[in-house]
C-alpha positions in Angstrom: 0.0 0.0 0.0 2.6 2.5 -1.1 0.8 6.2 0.3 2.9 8.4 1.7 1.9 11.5 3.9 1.1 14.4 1.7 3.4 17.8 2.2 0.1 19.4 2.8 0.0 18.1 6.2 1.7 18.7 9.3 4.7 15.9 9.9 3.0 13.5 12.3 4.4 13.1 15.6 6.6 9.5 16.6 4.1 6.5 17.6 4.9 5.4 21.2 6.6 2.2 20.5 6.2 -1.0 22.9 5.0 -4.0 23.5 1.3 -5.1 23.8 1.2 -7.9 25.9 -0.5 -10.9 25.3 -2.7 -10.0 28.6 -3.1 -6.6 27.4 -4.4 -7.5 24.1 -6.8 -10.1 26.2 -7.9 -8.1 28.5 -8.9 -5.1 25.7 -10.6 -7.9 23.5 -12.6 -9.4 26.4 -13.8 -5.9 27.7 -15.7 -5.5 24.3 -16.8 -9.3 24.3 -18.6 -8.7 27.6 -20.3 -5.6 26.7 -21.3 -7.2 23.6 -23.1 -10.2 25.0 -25.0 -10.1 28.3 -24.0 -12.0 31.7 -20.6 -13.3 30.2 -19.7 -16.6 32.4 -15.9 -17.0 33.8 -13.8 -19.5 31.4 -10.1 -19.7 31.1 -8.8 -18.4 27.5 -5.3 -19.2 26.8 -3.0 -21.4 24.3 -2.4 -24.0 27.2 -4.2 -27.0 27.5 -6.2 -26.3 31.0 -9.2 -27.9 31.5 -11.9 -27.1 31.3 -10.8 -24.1 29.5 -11.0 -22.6 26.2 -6.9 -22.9 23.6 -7.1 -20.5 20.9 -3.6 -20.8 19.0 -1.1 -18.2 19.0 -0.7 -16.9 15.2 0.9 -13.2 15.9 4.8 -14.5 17.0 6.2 -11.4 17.5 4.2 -9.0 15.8 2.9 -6.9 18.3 6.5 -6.3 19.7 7.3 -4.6 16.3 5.9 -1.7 15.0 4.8 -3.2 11.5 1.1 -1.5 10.4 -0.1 -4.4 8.2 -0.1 -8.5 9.5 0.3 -11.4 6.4 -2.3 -12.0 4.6 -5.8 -13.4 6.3 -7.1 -17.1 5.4 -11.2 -17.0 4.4 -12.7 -19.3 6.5 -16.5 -19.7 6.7 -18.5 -18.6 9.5 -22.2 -18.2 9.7 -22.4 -18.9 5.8 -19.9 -16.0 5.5 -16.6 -16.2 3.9 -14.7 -14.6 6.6 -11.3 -12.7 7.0 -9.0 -14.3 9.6 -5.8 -12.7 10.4 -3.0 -14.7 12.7 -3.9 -18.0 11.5 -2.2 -20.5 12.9 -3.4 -23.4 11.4 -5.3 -22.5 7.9 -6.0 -26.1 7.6 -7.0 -27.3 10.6 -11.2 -26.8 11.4 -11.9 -23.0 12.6 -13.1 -24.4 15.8 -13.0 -27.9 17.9 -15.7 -28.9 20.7 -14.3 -31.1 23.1 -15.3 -32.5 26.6 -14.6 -29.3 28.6 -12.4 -28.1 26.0 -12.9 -26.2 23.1 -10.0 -25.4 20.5 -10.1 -22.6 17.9 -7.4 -22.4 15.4 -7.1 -19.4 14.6 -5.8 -16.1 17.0 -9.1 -14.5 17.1 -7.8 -12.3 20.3 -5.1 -10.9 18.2 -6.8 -10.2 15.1 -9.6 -8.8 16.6 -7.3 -6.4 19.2 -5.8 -5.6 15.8 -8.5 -4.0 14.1 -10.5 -2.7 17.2 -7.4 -1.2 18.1 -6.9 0.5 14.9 -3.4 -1.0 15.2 -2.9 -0.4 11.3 -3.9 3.3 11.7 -1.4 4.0 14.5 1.6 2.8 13.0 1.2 3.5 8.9 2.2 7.1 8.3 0.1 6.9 5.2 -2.6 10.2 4.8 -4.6 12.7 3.0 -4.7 15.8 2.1 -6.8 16.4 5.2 -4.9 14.7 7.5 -6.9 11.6 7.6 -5.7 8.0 7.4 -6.5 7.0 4.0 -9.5 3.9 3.1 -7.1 3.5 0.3 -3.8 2.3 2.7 -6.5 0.5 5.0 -6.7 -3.5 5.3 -10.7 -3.7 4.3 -9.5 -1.8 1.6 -6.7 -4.0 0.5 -9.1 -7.5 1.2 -12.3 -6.1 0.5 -14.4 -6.5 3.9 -14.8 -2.7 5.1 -18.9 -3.8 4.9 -18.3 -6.5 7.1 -18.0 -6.3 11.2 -15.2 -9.4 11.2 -14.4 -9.0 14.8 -18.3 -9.4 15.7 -17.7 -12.7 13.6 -14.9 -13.4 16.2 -16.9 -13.2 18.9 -19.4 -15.3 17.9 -17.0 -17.9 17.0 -15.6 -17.3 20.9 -19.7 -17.2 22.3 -20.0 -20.6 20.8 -16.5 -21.6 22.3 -17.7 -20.3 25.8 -21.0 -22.0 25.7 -19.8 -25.1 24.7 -17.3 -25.1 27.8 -19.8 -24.0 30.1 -23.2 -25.2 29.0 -24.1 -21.4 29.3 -26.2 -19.9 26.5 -25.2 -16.4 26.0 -27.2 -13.5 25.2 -26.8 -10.4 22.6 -26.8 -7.1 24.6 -30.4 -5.8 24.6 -31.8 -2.8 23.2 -35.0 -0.7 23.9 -38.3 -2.5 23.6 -36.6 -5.5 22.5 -35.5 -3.8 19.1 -32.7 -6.1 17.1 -30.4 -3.1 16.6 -30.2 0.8 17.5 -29.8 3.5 15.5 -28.1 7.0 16.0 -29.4 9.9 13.6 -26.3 13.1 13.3 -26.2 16.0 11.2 -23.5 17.9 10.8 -24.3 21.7 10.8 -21.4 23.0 8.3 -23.3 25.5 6.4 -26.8 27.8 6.5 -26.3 30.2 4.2 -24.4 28.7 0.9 -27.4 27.4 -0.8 -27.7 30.0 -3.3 -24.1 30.0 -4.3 -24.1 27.3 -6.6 -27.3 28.8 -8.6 -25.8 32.0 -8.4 -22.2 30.7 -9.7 -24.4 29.0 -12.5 -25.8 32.1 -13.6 -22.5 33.9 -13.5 -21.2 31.2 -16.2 -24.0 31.2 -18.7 -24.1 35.0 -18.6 -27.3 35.3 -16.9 -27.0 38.3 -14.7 -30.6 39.1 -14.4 -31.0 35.7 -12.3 -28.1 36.1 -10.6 -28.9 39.4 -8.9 -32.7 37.9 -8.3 -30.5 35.2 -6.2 -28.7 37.7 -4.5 -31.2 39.5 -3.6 -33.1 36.6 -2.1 -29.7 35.8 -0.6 -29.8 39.2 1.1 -33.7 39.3 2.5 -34.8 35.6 2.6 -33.6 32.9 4.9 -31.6 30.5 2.6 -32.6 27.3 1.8 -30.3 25.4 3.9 -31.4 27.5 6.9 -33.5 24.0 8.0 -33.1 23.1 11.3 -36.2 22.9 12.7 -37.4 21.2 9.4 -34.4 19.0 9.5 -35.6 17.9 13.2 -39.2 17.6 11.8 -38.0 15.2 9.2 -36.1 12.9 11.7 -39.0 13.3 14.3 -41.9 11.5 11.5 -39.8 8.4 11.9 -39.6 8.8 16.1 -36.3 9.3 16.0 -34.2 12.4 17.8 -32.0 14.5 15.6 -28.1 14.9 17.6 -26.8 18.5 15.5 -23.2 18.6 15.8 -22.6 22.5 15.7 -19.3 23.9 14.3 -18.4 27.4 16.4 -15.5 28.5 14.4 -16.7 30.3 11.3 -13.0 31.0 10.0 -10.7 28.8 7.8 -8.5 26.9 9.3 -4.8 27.6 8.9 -4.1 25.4 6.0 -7.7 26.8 4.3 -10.1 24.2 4.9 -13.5 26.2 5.4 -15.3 25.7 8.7 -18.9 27.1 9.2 -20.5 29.8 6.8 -22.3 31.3 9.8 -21.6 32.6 13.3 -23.1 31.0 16.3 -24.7 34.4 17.5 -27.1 34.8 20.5 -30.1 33.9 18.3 -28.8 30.5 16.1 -28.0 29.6 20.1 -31.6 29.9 21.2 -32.6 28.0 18.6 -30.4 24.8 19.3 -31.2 25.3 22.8 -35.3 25.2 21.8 -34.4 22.2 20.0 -32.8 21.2 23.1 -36.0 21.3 24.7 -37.7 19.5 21.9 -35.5 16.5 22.7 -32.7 16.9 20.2 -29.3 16.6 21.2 -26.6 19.0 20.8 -23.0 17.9 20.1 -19.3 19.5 19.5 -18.2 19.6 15.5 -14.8 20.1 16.3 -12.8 23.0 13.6 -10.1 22.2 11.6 -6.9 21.9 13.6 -9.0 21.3 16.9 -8.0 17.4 16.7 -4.8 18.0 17.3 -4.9 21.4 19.9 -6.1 20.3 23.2 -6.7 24.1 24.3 -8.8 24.9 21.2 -10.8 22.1 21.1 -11.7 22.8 25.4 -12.4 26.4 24.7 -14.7 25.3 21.6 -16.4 23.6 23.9 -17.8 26.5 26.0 -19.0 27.9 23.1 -21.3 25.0 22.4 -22.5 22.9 25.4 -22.5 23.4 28.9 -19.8 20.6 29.5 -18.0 18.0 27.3 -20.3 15.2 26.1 -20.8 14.1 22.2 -18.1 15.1 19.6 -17.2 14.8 15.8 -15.0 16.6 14.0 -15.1 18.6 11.5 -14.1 16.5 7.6 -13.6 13.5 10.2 -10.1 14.8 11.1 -8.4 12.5 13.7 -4.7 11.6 14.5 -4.9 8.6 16.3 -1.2 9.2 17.5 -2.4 12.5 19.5 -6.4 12.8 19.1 -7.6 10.3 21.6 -5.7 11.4 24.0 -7.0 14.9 23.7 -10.8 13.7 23.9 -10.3 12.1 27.1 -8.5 14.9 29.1 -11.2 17.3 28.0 -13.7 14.6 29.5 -16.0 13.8 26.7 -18.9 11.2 27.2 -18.2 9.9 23.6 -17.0 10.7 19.9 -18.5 9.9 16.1 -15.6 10.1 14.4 -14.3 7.2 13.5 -15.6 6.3 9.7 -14.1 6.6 6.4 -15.4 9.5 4.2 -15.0 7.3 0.6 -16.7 4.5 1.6 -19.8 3.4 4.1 -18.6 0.0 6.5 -16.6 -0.1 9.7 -13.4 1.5 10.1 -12.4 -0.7 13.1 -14.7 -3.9 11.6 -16.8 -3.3 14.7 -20.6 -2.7 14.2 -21.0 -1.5 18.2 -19.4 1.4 19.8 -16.2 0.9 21.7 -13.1 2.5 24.0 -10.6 3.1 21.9 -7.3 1.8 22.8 -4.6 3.6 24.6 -1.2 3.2 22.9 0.8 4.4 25.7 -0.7 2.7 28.8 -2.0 -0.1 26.5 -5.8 0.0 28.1 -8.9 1.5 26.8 -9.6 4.9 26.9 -12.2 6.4 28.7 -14.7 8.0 25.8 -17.0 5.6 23.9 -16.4 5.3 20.4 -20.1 5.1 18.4 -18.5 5.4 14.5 -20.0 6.4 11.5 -20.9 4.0 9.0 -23.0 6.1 6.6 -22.9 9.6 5.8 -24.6 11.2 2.6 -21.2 12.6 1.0 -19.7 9.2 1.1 -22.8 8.1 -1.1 -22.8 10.4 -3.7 -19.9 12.8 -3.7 -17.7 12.3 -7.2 -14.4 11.8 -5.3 -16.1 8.5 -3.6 -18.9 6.5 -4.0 -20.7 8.7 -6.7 -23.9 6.4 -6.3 -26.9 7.2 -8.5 -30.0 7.8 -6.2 -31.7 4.9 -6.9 -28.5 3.2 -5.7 -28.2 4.1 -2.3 -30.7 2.3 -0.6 -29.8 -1.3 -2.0 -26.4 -0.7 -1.3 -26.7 0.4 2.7 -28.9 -2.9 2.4 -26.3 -5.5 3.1 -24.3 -3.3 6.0 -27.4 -2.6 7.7 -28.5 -6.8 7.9 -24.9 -6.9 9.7 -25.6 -4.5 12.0 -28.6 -6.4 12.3 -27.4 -9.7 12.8 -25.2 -9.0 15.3 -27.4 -6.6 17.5 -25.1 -3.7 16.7 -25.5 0.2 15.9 -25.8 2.0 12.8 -24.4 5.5 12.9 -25.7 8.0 9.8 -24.3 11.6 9.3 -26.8 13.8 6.8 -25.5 17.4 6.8 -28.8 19.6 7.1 -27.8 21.2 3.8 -29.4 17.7 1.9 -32.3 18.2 3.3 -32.9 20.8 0.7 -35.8 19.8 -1.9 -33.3 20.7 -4.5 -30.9 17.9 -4.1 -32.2 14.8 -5.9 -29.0 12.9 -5.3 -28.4 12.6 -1.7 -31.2 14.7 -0.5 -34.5 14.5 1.4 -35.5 11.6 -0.8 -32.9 9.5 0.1 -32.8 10.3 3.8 -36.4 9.3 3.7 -36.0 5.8 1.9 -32.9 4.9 4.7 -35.1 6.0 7.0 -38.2 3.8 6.2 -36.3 0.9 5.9 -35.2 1.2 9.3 -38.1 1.7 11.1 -39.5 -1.2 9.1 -36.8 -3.3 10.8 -37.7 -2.3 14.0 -34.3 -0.3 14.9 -34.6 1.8 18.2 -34.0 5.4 17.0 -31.5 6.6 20.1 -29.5 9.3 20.8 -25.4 9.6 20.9 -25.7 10.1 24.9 -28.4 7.1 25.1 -26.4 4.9 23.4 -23.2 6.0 25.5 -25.5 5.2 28.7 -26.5 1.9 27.4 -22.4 0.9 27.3 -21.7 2.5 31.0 -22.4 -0.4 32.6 
């Protein structure tokens, strides 16, 4: 995966180099199995033979005392009907898993691949990416083996649940959600711009020489609300489908230093009384962290103020994250949990997690304290020519196949539409398209939950 860090971007700072233990890397795997599944029993899980007891087989050697980003190549094995990626194979052609009397025997080193990709090992320790800072779905394994639509490490764990309940005679349970729905669902928008809708039109009119239309768009600019000025319509819109609309709001309304734009308005007195009425409506309000803020601890605390009345949901702004210095900066500020974590060019799991999780803490190799909930779907990724570039009628069917994962394994699906597609005008990834995903989620009987009620549900 030859990428190399563009000269765009700030040098990135030295990983902390060390070694993960093979307890560490247990006990960071097993934290997320047991908030996974409900009322976890006690089993040993080694690669000795104790009895009764559960050997998984050491594939990883010495890779996690080395600072290498990408592991050999995974073996396919099948699970659940699935053809599924399995790094640290130790024995590609021995039987994925053995039941014996008080013993069960998995072959392959499910605890390290899946503290390998939960950990976003790869991420930490390629130097690989773009021109915004952000490590690349181009330099990413899912990329390179072509799973990023499929939660492998919640196909680990099932292979370990069937492992457990085989040594213990203990059925385990999925983690509940509200009302006994199969999965939860959290609705974001990301407030980036409220007054820009008239510029394309307007830059339209400039080019074919229509000047007559574009000062009747100026002047509408000038003495109407614009068009992407929605967000109490945008609320509406969520609300038909009883679900709660989380606005992440963006206070910086300058370019950042390298001249990425933030916001195109200023949070004054009265845009802040009418988050806080939507507030009251039972919206949630969240932190879209500015350009730069990611990696300045002091910015992102005093952009904070400016927003909530203490640290609680986050996402920054063009998903900019250094996982060498961001999480870090999250948790000292004392945020409840970030929405981060997703690739912008393609919908799927980042970390090949469908469920939120603590991200893990290079330097004192445990989990940190925020809760990860990351975005699998936003509306640029669908349709924006630099990605996906889906034709409308495309979106739907293919969300389809990520959303029966998140399903199937009781997980969350995350969904950023910026307010500014809610705008009639946009047939691509606009109010249409919203409105299909949205159908075919309450039709599966999702719970519709908020960033902070789905942090809740995993402080336990």
């Amino acid at each position: 995966m030859p990428l190399s860090l563009p000269s765009a971007v700030t040098p990135l700072p030295a990983p902390a180099v060390g070694t993960v233990s093979p307890a560490a890397r247990l006990a960071y795997v097993m934290k997320h199995f047991r908030l996974a599944y409900l009322e976890v029993p006690d089993v040993r899980i080694g690669d000795s033979a104790i009895e009764p007891g559960i050997v998984i087989k050491d594939g990883a050697a010495d890779f996690f005392i080395q600072t290498l980003a990408y592991p050999p190549a995974p073996t396919l094995r099948d699970w659940l009907g699935t053809q599924v990626p399995f790094f640290f194979d130790a024995s590609p052609g021995a039987p994925l898993l053995e039941l014996r009397p008080d013993r069960a025997i998995i072959n392959s080193d499910i605890i390290s691949a899946a503290f390998y990709l939960l950990s976003g090992w790869q991420e930490y320790y390629v130097n690989a990416r773009d021109q915004h800072g952000r490590f690349p779905y181009a330099a990413s394994v899912q990329k390179q083996y072509g799973f990023v639509t499929l939660p492998v490490v919640n196909y680990y764990f099932d292979v370990l649940k069937t492992a457990i309940e085989h040594v213990t005679g203990q059925r385990i349970r999925p983690r509940a959600w509200v009302a006994g729905a199969p999965f939860a669902t959290f609705i974001s928008h990301d407030i980036d711009n409220l007054r820009s809708a008239w510029k394309g039109p307007a830059k339209a009119a400039l080019q074919r020489g229509h000047l007559l239309d574009f000062g009747k768009l100026l002047g509408r600019h000038l003495t109407q609300p614009d068009a992407w000025d929605n967000l109490e319509a945008v609320a509406a819109a969520t609300a038909a489908y009883g679900a709660r609309s989380t606005f992440f709001v963006l206070p910086e309304h300058r370019p950042g230093a390298d001249g990425t734009p933030n916001a195109d308005y200023v949070l004054s007195p009265s845009l802040k009384n009418r988050f806080s009425a939507l507030q009251a409506q039972g919206c949630e309000l969240g932190l879209h962290g500015s350009i730069g803020t990611a990696t300045d601890a002091e910015r992102l605390n005093q952009e904070v103020g400016k927003v909530l009345d203490g640290p609680s949901g986050l996402r920054f702004h063009y998903l900019r994250w250094e996982p060498r210095l961001t999480p870090a900066l999250v948790d000292a500020i004392g945020f409840e949990y970030d929405s981060t974590l997703g690739f912008a060019e393609h919908f799927g799991f980042r970390h090949s997690y469908c469920l939120p999780f603590f991200p893990f803490n290079f330097v004192t190799e445990a989990a940190h304290h925020f809760l990860e909930i990351p975005l699998n779907v936003m509306d640029a990724t669908l349709h924006h020519p630099s990605y996906l570039n889906l034709r409308p009628e495309e979106v739907l069917p293919a969300l389809r196949p990520m959303l029966a994962e998140i399903e199937q394994f009781g997980g969350v699906a995350t969904v950023l539409w910026h307010n500014e597609n809610f705008d009639p005008a946009n047939t691509k990834n606009g109010p249409q398209q919203f409105a299909e995903l949205m159908s075919y989620l309450q039709q599966r009987g999702t719970a519709f939950l908020t960033g902070a009620e789905i942090c809740q549900a995993f402080r336990r």
